[in-house]
C-alpha positions as CSV (number, residue, x, y, z in Angstrom):
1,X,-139.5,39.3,48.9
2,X,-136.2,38.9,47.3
3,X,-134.6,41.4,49.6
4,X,-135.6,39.2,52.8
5,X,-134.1,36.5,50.6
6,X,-130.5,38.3,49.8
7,X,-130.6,39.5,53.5
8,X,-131.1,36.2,55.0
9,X,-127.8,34.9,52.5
10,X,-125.7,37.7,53.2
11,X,-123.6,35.5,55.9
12,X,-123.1,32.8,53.2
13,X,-122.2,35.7,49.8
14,X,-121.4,38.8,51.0
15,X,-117.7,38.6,50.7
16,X,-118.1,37.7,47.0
17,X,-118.8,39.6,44.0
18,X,-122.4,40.7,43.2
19,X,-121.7,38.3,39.6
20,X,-119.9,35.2,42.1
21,X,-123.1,35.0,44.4
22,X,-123.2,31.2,42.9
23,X,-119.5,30.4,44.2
24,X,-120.4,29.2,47.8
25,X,-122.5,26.3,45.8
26,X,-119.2,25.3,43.6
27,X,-117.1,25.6,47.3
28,X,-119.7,23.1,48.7
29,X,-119.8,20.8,45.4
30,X,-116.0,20.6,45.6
31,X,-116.3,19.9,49.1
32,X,-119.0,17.1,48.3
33,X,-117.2,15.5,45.4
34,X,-113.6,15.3,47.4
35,X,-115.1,13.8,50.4
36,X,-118.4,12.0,49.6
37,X,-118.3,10.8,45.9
38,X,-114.3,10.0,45.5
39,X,-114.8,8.5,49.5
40,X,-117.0,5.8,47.7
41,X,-115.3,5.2,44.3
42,X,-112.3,2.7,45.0
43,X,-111.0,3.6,47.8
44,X,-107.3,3.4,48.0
45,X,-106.9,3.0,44.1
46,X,-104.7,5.3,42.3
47,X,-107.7,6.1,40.3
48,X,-109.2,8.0,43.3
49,X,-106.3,9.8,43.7
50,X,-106.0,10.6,40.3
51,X,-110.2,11.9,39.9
52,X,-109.2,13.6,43.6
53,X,-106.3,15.5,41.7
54,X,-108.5,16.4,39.1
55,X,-111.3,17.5,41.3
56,X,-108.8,20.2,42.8
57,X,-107.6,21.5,39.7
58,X,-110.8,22.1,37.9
59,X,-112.0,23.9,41.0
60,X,-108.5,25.9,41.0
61,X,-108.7,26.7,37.1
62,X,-112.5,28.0,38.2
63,X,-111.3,29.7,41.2
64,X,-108.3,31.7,39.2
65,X,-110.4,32.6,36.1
66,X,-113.8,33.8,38.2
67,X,-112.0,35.8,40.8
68,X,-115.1,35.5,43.4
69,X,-113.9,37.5,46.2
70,X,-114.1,41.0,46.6
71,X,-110.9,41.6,48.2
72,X,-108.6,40.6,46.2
73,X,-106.1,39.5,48.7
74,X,-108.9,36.6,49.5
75,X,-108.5,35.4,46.1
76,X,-104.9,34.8,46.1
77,X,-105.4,33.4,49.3
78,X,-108.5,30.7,48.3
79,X,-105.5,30.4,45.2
80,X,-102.5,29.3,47.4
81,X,-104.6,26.8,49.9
């Protein structure tokens, strides 16, 4: 059963580590939190600007500490964009 279930992710985790399996969900809660959330909370404010800011660095801290890729020219890539 679990191996129908790992090949039926693969497309989604197979280029990150067997430990970083979890980091598409953090890619997609970054994703949700800059556009959704933030989209809805004062828009135009220098607050939102300010939670957007800090948003992208949390998820770049995470990023250069968990090293989720296995190639690790994909991880200094995700680190520079």
């Amino acid at each position: 059963m679990f191996y129908l279930f790992r090949k039926a992710l693969d497309l989604l985790i197979d280029d990150y580590k067997p430990r970083a399996t979890f980091w598409e969900l953090v890619v997609i809660f970054e994703k949700l939190m800059l556009v959704g959330f933030l989209a809805l909370f004062r828009p135009g404010s220098w607050i939102q600007i300010f939670l957007a800011i800090i948003v992208a660095l949390l998820t770049l801290l995470l990023l250069a500490s968990c090293q989720p890729y296995r190639n690790p020219h994909d991880n200094l890539f995700a680190l520079t964009t």
